[in-house]
ZAMAR-705126 format. One record per residue (C-alpha): x, y, z. Coordinates in Angstrom, 3 decimals, padded with zeros to 6 digits, m for minus. Layout:
// ZAMAR-705126
+----------+----------+----------+
|     east |    north |       up |
+----------+----------+----------+
|        X |        Y |        Z |
...
+----------+----------+----------+
***
This chain:
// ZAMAR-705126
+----------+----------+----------+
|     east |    north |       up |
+----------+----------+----------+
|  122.213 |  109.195 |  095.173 |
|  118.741 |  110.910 |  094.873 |
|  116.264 |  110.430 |  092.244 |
|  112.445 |  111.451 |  091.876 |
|  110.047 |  109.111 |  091.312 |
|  106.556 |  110.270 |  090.515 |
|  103.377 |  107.356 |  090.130 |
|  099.753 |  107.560 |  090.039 |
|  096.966 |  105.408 |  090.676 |
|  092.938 |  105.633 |  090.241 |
|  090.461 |  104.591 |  092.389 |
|  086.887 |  103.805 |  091.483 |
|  085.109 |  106.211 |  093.866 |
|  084.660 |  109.945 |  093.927 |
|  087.150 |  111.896 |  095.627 |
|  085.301 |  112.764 |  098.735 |
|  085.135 |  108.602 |  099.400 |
|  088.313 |  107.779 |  097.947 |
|  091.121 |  110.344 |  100.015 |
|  089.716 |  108.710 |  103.124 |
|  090.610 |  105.310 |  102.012 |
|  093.696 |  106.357 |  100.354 |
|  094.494 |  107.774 |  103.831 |
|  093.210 |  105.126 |  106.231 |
|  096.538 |  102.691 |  106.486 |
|  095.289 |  099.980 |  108.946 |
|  092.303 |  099.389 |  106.136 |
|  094.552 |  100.162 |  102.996 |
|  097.716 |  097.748 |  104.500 |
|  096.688 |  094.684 |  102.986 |
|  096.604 |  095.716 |  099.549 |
|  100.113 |  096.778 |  099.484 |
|  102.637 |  093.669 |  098.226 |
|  105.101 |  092.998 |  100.680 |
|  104.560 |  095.799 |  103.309 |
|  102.792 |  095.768 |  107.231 |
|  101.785 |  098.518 |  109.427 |
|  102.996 |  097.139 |  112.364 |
|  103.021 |  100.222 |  115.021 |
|  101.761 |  103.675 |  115.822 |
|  103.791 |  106.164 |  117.984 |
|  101.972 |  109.501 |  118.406 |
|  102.675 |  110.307 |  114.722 |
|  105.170 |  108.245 |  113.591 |
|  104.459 |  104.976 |  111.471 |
|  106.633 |  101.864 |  111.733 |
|  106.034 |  098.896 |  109.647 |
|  108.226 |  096.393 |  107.765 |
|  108.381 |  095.147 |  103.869 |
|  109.624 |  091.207 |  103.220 |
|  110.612 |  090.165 |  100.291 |
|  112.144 |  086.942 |  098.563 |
|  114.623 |  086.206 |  096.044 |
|  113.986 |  082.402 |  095.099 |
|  113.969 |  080.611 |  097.996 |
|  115.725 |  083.510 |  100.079 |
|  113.191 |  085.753 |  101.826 |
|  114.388 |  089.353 |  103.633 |
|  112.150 |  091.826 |  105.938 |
|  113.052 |  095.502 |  106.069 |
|  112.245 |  098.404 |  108.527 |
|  110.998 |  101.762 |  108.335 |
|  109.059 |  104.238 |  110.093 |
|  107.938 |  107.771 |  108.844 |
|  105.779 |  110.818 |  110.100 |
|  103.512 |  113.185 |  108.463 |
|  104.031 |  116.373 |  107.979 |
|  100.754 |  118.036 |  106.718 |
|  097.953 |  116.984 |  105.420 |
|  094.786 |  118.749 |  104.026 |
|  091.588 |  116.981 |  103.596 |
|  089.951 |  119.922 |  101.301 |
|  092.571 |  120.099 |  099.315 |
|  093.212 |  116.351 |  099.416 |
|  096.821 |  116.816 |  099.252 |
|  099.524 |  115.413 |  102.232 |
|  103.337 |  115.626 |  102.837 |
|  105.277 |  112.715 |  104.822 |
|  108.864 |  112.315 |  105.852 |
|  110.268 |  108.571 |  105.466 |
|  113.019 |  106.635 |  106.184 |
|  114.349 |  102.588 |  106.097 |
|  116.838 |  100.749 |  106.495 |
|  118.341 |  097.384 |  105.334 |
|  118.300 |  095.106 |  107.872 |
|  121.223 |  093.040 |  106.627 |
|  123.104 |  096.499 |  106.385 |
|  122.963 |  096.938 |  102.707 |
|  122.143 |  100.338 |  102.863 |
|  119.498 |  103.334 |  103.781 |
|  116.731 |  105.279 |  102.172 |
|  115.298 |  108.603 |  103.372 |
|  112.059 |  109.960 |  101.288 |
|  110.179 |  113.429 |  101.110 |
|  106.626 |  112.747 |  099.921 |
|  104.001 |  114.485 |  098.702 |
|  100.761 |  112.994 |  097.321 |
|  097.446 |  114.126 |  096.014 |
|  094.584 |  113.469 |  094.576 |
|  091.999 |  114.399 |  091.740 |
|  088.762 |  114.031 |  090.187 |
|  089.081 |  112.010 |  087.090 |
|  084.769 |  111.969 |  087.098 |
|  082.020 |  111.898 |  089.762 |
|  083.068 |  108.039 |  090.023 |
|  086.974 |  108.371 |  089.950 |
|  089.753 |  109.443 |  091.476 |
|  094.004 |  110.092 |  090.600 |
|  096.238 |  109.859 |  092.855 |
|  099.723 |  111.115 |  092.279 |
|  102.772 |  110.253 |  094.481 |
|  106.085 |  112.175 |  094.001 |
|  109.032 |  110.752 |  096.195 |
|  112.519 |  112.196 |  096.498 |
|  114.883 |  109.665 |  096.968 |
|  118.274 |  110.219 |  099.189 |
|  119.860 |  106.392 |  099.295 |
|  123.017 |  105.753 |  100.502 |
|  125.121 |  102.902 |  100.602 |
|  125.548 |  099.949 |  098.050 |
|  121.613 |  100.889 |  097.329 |
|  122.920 |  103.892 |  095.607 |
|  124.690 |  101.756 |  093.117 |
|  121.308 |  101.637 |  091.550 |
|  121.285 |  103.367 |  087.746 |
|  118.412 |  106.130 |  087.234 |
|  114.829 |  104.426 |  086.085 |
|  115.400 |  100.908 |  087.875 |
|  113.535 |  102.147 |  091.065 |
|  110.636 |  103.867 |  088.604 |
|  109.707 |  100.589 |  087.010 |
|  109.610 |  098.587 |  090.154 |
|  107.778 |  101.317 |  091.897 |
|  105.425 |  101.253 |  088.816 |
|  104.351 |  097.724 |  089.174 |
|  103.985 |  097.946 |  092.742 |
|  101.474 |  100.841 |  092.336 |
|  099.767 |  098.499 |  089.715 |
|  099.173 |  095.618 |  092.037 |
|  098.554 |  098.072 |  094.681 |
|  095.257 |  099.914 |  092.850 |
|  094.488 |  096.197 |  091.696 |
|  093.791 |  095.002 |  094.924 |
|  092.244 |  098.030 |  096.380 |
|  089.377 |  098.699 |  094.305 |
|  089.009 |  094.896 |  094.417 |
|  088.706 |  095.506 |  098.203 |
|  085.941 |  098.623 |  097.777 |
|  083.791 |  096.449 |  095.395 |
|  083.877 |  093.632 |  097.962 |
|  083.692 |  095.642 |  101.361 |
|  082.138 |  099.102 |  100.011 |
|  084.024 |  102.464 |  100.345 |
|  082.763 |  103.271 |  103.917 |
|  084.212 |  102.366 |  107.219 |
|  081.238 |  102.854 |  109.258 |
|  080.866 |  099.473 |  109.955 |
|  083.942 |  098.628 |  111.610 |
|  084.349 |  101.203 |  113.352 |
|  081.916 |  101.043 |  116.088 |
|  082.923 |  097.807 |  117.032 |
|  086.527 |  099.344 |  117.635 |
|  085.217 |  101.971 |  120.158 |
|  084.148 |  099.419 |  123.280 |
|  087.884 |  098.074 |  123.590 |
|  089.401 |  100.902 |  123.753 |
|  086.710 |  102.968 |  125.834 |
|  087.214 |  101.204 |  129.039 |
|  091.134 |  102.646 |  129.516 |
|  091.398 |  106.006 |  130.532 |
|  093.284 |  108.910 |  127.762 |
|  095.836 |  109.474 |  130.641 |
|  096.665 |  105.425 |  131.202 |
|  096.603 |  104.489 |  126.851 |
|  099.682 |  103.221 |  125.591 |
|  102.205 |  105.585 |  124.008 |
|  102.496 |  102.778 |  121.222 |
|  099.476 |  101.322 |  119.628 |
|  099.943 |  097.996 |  118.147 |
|  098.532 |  096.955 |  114.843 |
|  097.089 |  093.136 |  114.632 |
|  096.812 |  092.073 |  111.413 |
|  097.828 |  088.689 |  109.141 |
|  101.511 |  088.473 |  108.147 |
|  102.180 |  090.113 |  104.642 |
|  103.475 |  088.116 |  101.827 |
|  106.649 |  088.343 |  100.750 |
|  107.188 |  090.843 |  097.732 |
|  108.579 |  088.205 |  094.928 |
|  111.214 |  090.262 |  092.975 |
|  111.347 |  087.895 |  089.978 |
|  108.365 |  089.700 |  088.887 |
|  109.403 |  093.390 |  089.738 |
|  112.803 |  093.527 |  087.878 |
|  114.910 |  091.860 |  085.113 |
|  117.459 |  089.172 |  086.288 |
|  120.506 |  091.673 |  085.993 |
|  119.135 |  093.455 |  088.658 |
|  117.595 |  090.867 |  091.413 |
|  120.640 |  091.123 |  093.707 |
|  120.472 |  094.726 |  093.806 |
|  117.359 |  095.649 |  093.724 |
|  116.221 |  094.108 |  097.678 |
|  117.603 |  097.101 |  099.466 |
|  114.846 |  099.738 |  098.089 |
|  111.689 |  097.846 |  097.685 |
|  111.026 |  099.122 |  101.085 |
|  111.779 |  103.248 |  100.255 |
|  109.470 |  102.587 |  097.424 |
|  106.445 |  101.100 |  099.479 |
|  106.607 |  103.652 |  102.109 |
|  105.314 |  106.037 |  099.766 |
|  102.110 |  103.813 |  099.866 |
|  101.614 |  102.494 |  103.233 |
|  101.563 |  105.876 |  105.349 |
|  100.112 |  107.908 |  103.979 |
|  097.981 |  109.168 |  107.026 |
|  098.534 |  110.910 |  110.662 |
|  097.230 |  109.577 |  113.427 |
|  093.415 |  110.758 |  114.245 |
+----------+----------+----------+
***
Protein backbone atom coordinates (compact mmCIF):
# COMPACT_ATOMS: atom_id res chain seq x y z
CA UNK A 1 0.00 0.00 0.00
CA UNK A 2 1.37 3.62 -0.34
CA UNK A 3 -0.16 6.68 0.92
CA UNK A 4 1.15 10.40 1.35
CA UNK A 5 1.13 11.94 4.38
CA UNK A 6 1.95 15.61 4.54
CA UNK A 7 2.28 17.55 8.40
CA UNK A 8 3.61 20.73 9.53
CA UNK A 9 4.86 22.14 12.57
CA UNK A 10 6.04 25.82 13.82
CA UNK A 11 8.74 26.69 15.77
CA UNK A 12 9.14 29.86 17.77
CA UNK A 13 12.42 31.12 16.26
CA UNK A 14 13.33 32.66 12.95
CA UNK A 15 14.28 30.45 10.29
CA UNK A 16 17.96 30.98 10.27
CA UNK A 17 17.86 29.52 14.22
CA UNK A 18 15.18 27.18 13.78
CA UNK A 19 16.45 24.73 10.44
CA UNK A 20 19.51 24.10 12.59
CA UNK A 21 17.53 22.73 15.38
CA UNK A 22 15.05 21.14 13.23
CA UNK A 23 18.15 19.44 11.74
CA UNK A 24 20.33 18.68 14.76
CA UNK A 25 18.84 14.97 15.82
CA UNK A 26 21.05 14.14 18.88
CA UNK A 27 19.53 17.67 20.42
CA UNK A 28 15.97 17.33 18.77
CA UNK A 29 15.68 13.25 19.92
CA UNK A 30 14.14 13.79 23.09
CA UNK A 31 11.25 15.64 22.04
CA UNK A 32 10.05 13.02 19.77
CA UNK A 33 7.37 10.42 21.69
CA UNK A 34 8.53 7.08 21.51
CA UNK A 35 11.64 7.32 19.19
CA UNK A 36 15.86 7.16 20.00
CA UNK A 37 18.74 7.96 17.89
CA UNK A 38 20.68 5.25 18.84
CA UNK A 39 23.65 5.08 16.05
CA UNK A 40 25.49 6.91 13.33
CA UNK A 41 27.13 5.06 10.35
CA UNK A 42 28.82 7.49 7.92
CA UNK A 43 25.36 8.70 6.79
CA UNK A 44 23.01 6.41 7.75
CA UNK A 45 20.76 6.87 10.98
CA UNK A 46 19.59 3.92 13.09
CA UNK A 47 17.39 4.37 16.00
CA UNK A 48 14.38 2.51 17.46
CA UNK A 49 10.57 3.63 18.42
CA UNK A 50 8.78 1.60 21.61
CA UNK A 51 5.56 1.67 22.12
CA UNK A 52 2.81 0.07 24.50
CA UNK A 53 -0.55 -1.20 24.19
CA UNK A 54 -1.86 -1.47 27.93
CA UNK A 55 0.44 -3.24 29.70
CA UNK A 56 2.19 -4.70 26.44
CA UNK A 57 5.15 -2.57 25.34
CA UNK A 58 7.00 -3.21 21.62
CA UNK A 59 10.39 -1.50 20.21
CA UNK A 60 10.84 -1.15 16.47
CA UNK A 61 13.91 -0.59 14.15
CA UNK A 62 14.83 1.62 11.47
CA UNK A 63 17.62 3.31 9.94
CA UNK A 64 17.57 5.91 7.02
CA UNK A 65 20.09 8.18 5.01
CA UNK A 66 19.91 11.54 3.58
CA UNK A 67 19.86 12.32 0.41
CA UNK A 68 20.27 16.16 0.01
CA UNK A 69 19.97 18.75 1.96
CA UNK A 70 20.24 22.59 1.43
CA UNK A 71 20.74 24.93 4.22
CA UNK A 72 19.83 28.22 2.00
CA UNK A 73 17.06 26.89 0.81
CA UNK A 74 16.22 25.11 4.07
CA UNK A 75 14.78 22.26 2.32
CA UNK A 76 16.19 18.27 2.74
CA UNK A 77 15.32 14.84 1.17
CA UNK A 78 15.85 11.43 3.24
CA UNK A 79 15.34 7.82 2.35
CA UNK A 80 13.76 5.61 5.30
CA UNK A 81 13.01 2.35 6.13
CA UNK A 82 11.68 -0.02 9.40
CA UNK A 83 10.75 -2.89 10.22
CA UNK A 84 8.51 -4.74 12.76
CA UNK A 85 10.40 -6.50 14.99
CA UNK A 86 7.78 -9.11 15.80
CA UNK A 87 7.48 -9.51 11.89
CA UNK A 88 4.28 -7.70 11.40
CA UNK A 89 5.36 -5.99 8.54
CA UNK A 90 7.75 -3.18 6.75
CA UNK A 91 7.71 0.46 5.89
CA UNK A 92 9.96 2.23 3.36
CA UNK A 93 9.55 6.29 3.21
CA UNK A 94 10.75 9.06 0.66
CA UNK A 95 10.90 12.36 2.55
CA UNK A 96 11.12 15.66 1.85
CA UNK A 97 10.83 18.52 4.37
CA UNK A 98 11.11 22.25 4.47
CA UNK A 99 10.78 25.08 6.08
CA UNK A 100 9.37 28.76 6.06
CA UNK A 101 9.13 32.05 7.52
CA UNK A 102 5.83 32.45 9.18
CA UNK A 103 7.47 36.09 10.79
CA UNK A 104 10.92 37.28 11.95
CA UNK A 105 10.05 35.06 15.17
CA UNK A 106 8.55 31.88 13.43
CA UNK A 107 9.07 29.21 11.48
CA UNK A 108 6.78 26.18 9.29
CA UNK A 109 7.93 23.25 8.77
CA UNK A 110 6.31 20.93 6.31
CA UNK A 111 6.98 17.14 6.08
CA UNK A 112 5.64 15.14 3.07
CA UNK A 113 6.24 11.26 3.39
CA UNK A 114 5.45 8.63 0.79
CA UNK A 115 4.51 5.62 2.30
CA UNK A 116 5.33 1.98 0.63
CA UNK A 117 4.12 -0.63 3.61
CA UNK A 118 3.89 -4.02 3.10
CA UNK A 119 2.65 -6.75 4.99
CA UNK A 120 -0.37 -6.98 7.49
CA UNK A 121 0.65 -3.03 8.02
CA UNK A 122 -0.85 -2.46 4.69
CA UNK A 123 -4.18 -3.59 5.95
CA UNK A 124 -4.33 -0.10 7.23
CA UNK A 125 -7.45 2.08 5.50
CA UNK A 126 -6.31 5.61 3.96
CA UNK A 127 -6.30 8.60 6.81
CA UNK A 128 -5.54 6.24 9.94
CA UNK A 129 -1.71 6.87 9.58
CA UNK A 130 -2.52 10.92 8.95
CA UNK A 131 -4.21 11.34 12.28
CA UNK A 132 -1.69 9.46 14.29
CA UNK A 133 1.09 11.15 12.48
CA UNK A 134 -0.82 14.43 13.29
CA UNK A 135 -0.73 14.07 16.97
CA UNK A 136 2.68 12.95 17.03
CA UNK A 137 3.80 16.17 15.24
CA UNK A 138 1.65 17.98 17.94
CA UNK A 139 3.45 16.59 20.92
CA UNK A 140 6.53 16.78 18.96
CA UNK A 141 6.47 20.94 18.38
CA UNK A 142 5.03 20.90 22.08
CA UNK A 143 8.00 19.75 23.56
CA UNK A 144 10.47 21.41 21.36
CA UNK A 145 9.80 24.93 21.71
CA UNK A 146 9.35 23.99 25.39
CA UNK A 147 13.00 22.85 25.07
CA UNK A 148 14.25 26.36 23.16
CA UNK A 149 12.51 28.51 25.88
CA UNK A 150 14.28 26.46 28.56
CA UNK A 151 17.80 25.82 26.88
CA UNK A 152 17.81 28.80 24.18
CA UNK A 153 18.01 28.12 20.37
CA UNK A 154 21.87 27.94 20.21
CA UNK A 155 24.15 25.03 20.64
CA UNK A 156 27.22 26.85 21.34
CA UNK A 157 27.37 25.80 24.65
CA UNK A 158 27.54 22.23 24.37
CA UNK A 159 29.44 21.96 21.89
CA UNK A 160 32.81 22.82 23.02
CA UNK A 161 32.69 20.54 25.70
CA UNK A 162 32.14 17.72 22.98
CA UNK A 163 35.41 18.60 21.10
CA UNK A 164 38.18 17.38 23.98
CA UNK A 165 36.79 13.65 23.88
CA UNK A 166 36.88 13.19 20.70
CA UNK A 167 40.17 15.25 19.83
CA UNK A 168 42.56 12.91 21.40
CA UNK A 169 41.76 9.83 18.65
CA UNK A 170 43.20 10.25 15.46
CA UNK A 171 40.50 10.73 11.97
CA UNK A 172 42.24 7.53 10.62
CA UNK A 173 41.69 5.30 14.11
CA UNK A 174 37.60 6.90 14.84
CA UNK A 175 35.05 4.41 14.86
CA UNK A 176 33.09 3.69 11.68
CA UNK A 177 29.94 3.72 14.09
CA UNK A 178 29.38 6.50 16.49
CA UNK A 179 27.24 5.68 19.36
CA UNK A 180 24.60 7.94 20.72
CA UNK A 181 24.25 8.04 24.80
CA UNK A 182 21.25 9.30 25.77
CA UNK A 183 18.18 8.32 28.47
CA UNK A 184 15.83 5.55 27.29
CA UNK A 185 12.70 6.98 25.40
CA UNK A 186 9.29 6.43 26.68
CA UNK A 187 7.15 4.26 25.28
CA UNK A 188 4.67 5.87 22.65
CA UNK A 189 1.11 5.03 24.49
CA UNK A 190 -1.28 4.27 21.55
CA UNK A 191 -4.48 4.67 23.60
CA UNK A 192 -4.00 8.24 22.97
CA UNK A 193 -2.95 8.17 19.18
CA UNK A 194 -5.90 6.11 17.75
CA UNK A 195 -9.52 4.96 18.44
CA UNK A 196 -9.92 1.44 20.05
CA UNK A 197 -10.89 -0.23 16.60
CA UNK A 198 -7.63 0.38 15.54
CA UNK A 199 -5.02 -0.30 18.60
CA UNK A 200 -4.06 -3.77 17.34
CA UNK A 201 -3.24 -2.53 14.05
CA UNK A 202 -1.96 0.44 14.32
CA UNK A 203 1.78 -0.75 16.31
CA UNK A 204 3.42 -1.73 13.09
CA UNK A 205 3.71 2.03 11.59
CA UNK A 206 4.20 4.28 14.49
CA UNK A 207 7.77 3.82 13.66
CA UNK A 208 7.49 4.83 9.52
CA UNK A 209 5.68 7.78 10.88
CA UNK A 210 8.42 9.01 13.44
CA UNK A 211 11.21 8.57 11.10
CA UNK A 212 10.02 11.42 9.27
CA UNK A 213 10.93 13.39 12.51
CA UNK A 214 13.92 11.97 14.03
CA UNK A 215 16.48 12.20 10.98
CA UNK A 216 16.17 14.65 9.57
CA UNK A 217 19.97 15.57 9.28
CA UNK A 218 23.38 14.12 7.59
CA UNK A 219 26.13 13.64 9.41
CA UNK A 220 28.55 16.91 9.73
Amino acid sequence: MAEQIVNEFTVNRPIDEAWPIICDVERIAPCLPGAQLEEIEGDIYRGNVKVKLGAVSTKFTGEAHFVERDDVAHTAMLKAKGRDTGGRGNAEADIHATAEALSPTSTKCIVTADLHITGKVAQFGRGIMGDVSRKLIDQFSHNLNTMLDEQGATTDDTEPEAAPAAAPAPTAEAPTVRKIEGPAAEPVDLADMAGPALLKRILPVVLAITLVLVLLRRRR
